[in-house]
Backbone bond lengths (Angstrom), bond angles and torsions (degrees), N, CA, C in turn:
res aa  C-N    CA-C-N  psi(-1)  N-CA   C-N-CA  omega(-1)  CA-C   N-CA-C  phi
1 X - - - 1.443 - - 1.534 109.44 -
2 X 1.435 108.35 127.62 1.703 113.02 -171.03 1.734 87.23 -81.03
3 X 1.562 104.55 150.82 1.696 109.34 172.96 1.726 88.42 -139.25
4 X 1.284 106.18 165.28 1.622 114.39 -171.77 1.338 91.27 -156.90
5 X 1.922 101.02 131.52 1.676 116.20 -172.13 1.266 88.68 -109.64
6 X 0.959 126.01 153.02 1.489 155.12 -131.71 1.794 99.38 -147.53
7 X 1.362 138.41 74.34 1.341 127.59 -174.11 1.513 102.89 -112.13
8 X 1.412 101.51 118.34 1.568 113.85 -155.17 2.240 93.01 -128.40
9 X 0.835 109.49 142.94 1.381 124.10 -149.72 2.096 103.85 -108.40
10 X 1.140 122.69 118.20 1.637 97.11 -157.24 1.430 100.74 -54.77
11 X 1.557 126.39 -172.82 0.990 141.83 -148.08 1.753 90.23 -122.38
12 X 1.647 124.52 -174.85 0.946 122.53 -163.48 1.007 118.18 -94.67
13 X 1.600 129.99 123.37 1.525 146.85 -165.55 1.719 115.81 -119.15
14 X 1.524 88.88 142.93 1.520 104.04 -167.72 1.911 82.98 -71.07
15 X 1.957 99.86 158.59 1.674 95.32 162.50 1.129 107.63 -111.50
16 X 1.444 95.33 155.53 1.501 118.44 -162.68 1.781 92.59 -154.00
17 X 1.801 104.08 142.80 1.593 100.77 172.90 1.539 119.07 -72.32
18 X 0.933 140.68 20.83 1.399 141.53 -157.77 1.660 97.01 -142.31
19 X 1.711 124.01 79.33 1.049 123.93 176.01 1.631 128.53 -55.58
20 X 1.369 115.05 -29.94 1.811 117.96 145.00 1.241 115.49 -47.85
21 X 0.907 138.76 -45.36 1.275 127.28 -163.89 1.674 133.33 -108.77
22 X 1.228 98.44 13.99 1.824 114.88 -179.88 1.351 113.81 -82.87
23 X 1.356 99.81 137.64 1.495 97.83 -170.66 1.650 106.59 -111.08
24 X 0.959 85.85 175.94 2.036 86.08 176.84 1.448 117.41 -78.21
25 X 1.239 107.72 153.18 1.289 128.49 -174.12 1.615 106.87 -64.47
26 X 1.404 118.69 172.44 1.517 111.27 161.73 1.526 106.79 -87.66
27 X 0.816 109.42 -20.74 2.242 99.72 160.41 1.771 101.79 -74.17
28 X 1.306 123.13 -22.62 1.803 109.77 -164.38 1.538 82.51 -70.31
29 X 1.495 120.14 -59.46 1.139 144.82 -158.12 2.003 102.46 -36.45
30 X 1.616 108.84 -45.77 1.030 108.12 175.99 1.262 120.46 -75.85
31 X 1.543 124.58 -38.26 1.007 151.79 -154.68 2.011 92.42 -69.66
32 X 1.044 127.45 -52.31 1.462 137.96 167.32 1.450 109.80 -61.74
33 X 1.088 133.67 -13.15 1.276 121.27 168.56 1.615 100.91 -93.09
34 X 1.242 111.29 -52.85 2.022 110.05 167.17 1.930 98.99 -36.70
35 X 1.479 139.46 -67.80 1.171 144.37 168.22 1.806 100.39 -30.33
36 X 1.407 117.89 -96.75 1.823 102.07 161.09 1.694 114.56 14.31
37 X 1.628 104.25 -114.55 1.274 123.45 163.15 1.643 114.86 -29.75
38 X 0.977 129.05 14.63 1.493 112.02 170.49 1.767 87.80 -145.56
39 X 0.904 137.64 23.34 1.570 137.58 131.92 1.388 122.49 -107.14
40 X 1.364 107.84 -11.45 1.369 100.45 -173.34 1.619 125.57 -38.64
41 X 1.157 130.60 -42.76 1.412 166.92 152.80 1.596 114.29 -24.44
42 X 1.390 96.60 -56.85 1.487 127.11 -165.57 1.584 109.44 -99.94
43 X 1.977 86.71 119.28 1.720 110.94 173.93 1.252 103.48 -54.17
44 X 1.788 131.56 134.83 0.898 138.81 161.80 1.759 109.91 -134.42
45 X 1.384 109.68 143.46 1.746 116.15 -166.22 1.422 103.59 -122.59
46 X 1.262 132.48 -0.58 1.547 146.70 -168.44 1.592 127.09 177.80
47 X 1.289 114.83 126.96 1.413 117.57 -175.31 1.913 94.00 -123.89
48 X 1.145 96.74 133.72 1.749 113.48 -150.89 1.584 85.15 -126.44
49 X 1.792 130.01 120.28 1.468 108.31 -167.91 1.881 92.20 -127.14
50 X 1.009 137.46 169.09 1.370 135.47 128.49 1.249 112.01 -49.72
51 X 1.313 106.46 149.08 1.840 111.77 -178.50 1.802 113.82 -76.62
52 X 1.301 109.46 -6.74 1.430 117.18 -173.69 1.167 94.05 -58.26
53 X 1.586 117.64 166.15 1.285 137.80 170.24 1.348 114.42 -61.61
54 X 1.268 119.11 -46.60 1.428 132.76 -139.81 1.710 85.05 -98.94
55 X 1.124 124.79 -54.82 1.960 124.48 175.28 1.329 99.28 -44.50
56 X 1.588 132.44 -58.13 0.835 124.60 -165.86 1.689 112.02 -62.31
57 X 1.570 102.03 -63.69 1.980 95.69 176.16 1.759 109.73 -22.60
58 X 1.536 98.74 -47.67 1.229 97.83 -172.71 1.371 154.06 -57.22
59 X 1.252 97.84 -22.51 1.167 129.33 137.83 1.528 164.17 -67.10
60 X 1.411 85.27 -33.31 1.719 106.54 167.88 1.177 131.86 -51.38
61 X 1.310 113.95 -30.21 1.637 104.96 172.86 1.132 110.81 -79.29
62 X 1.320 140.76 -39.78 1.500 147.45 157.22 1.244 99.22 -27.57
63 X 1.443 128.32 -103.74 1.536 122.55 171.93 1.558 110.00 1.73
64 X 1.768 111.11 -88.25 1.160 92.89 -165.05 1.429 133.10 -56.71
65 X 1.579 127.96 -30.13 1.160 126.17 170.85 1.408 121.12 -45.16
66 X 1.604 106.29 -37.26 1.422 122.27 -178.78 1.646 119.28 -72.28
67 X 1.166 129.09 1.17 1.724 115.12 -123.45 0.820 138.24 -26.04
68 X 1.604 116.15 87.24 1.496 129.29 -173.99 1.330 102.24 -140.56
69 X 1.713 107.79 140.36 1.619 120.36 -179.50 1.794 110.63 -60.28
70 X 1.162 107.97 142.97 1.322 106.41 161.11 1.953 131.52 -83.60
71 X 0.711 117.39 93.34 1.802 123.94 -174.72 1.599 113.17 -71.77
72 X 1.673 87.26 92.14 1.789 91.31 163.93 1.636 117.72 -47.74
73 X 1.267 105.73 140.12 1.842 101.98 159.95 1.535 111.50 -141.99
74 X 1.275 135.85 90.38 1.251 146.75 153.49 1.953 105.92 5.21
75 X 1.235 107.51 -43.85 0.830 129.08 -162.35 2.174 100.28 -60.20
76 X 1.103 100.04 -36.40 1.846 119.96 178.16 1.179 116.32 -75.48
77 X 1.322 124.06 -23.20 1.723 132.58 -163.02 2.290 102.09 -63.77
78 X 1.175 78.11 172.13 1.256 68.15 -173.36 1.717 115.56 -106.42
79 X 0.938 121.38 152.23 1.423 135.84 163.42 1.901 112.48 -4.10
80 X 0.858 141.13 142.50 1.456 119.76 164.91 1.887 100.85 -123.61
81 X 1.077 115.71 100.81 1.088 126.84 173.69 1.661 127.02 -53.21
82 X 1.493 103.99 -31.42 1.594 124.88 -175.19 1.195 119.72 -179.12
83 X 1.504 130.58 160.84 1.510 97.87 -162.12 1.542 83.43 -110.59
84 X 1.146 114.08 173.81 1.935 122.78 176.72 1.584 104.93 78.12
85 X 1.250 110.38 -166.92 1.356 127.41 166.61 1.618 110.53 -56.50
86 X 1.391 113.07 155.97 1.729 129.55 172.80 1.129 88.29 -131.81
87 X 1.102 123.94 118.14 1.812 154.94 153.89 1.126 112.26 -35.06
88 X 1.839 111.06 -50.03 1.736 125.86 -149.69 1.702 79.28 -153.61
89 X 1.533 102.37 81.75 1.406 96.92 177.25 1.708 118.48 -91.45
90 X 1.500 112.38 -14.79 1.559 131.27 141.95 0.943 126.65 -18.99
91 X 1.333 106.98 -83.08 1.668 116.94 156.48 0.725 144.98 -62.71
92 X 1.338 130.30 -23.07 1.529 139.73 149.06 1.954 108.13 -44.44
93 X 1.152 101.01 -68.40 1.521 111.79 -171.40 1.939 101.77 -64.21
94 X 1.253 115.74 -5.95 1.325 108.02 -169.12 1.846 87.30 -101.74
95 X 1.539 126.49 -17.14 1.453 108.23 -165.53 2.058 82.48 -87.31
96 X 1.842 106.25 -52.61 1.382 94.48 -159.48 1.933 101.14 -51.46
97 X 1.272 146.37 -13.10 1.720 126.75 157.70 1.050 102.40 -42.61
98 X 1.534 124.40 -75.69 1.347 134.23 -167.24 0.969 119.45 -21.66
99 X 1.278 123.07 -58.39 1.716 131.18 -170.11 1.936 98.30 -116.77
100 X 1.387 116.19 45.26 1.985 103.09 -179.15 1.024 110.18 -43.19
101 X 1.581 122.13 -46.21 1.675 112.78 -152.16 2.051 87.96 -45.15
102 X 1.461 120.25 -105.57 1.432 135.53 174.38 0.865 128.45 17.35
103 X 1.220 109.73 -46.67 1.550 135.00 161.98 1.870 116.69 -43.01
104 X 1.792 87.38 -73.00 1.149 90.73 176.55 1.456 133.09 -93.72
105 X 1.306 120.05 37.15 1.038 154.54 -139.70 1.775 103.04 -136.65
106 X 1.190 120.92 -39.29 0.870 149.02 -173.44 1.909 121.34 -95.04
107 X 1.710 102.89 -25.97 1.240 96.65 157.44 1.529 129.82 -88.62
108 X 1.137 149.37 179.68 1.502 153.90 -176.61 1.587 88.98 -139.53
109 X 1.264 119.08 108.33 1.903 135.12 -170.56 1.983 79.00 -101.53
110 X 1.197 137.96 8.27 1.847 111.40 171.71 1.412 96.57 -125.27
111 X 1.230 128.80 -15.80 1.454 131.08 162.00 1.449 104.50 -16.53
């Protein structure tokens, strides 16, 4: 049986220091209904989300069109680079390339 993963990226979010808890922008907001309309078509058997706020918005209309639960997994969240605000978040994200392995080396993805 052929299966096809679906890796869909959240949609556009206002910033806020509290990466759980950001919600989408009024463009993310649209931007997830374009997501909607471009499954509409398409069999889906599971929607698998990051626990963030903003993955989840992102998802939700999908779900509901679909009726299918959405399944947090810790496992999706993202990286935490530093905690609070980044000043020179450019440069920050331009040294962690420099050196990726460390980086990712440094997260625990079953935590």
């Amino acid at each position: 049986m052929d299966q096809t993963i679906y890796l869909v990226r959240h949609a556009h979010a206002n910033y806020q220091a509290d990466e759980r808890t950001r919600e989408l922008s009024e463009r993310g907001m649209k931007e997830r209904q374009l997501l909607a309309d471009y499954f509409e078509g398409i069999s889906i058997t599971a929607i698998v989300s990051s626990p963030y706020r903003r993955a989840v918005q992102t998802v939700e209309t999908v779900a509901e069109k679909k009726g299918l639960p959405i399944t947090c997994d810790e496992r999706f969240r993202e990286r935490l680079i530093r905690k609070g605000y980044i000043e020179n978040f450019t440069e920050v994200v331009k040294q962690m390339w420099q050196n990726h392995h460390s980086h990712f080396l440094t997260v625990n993805p079953m935590k």
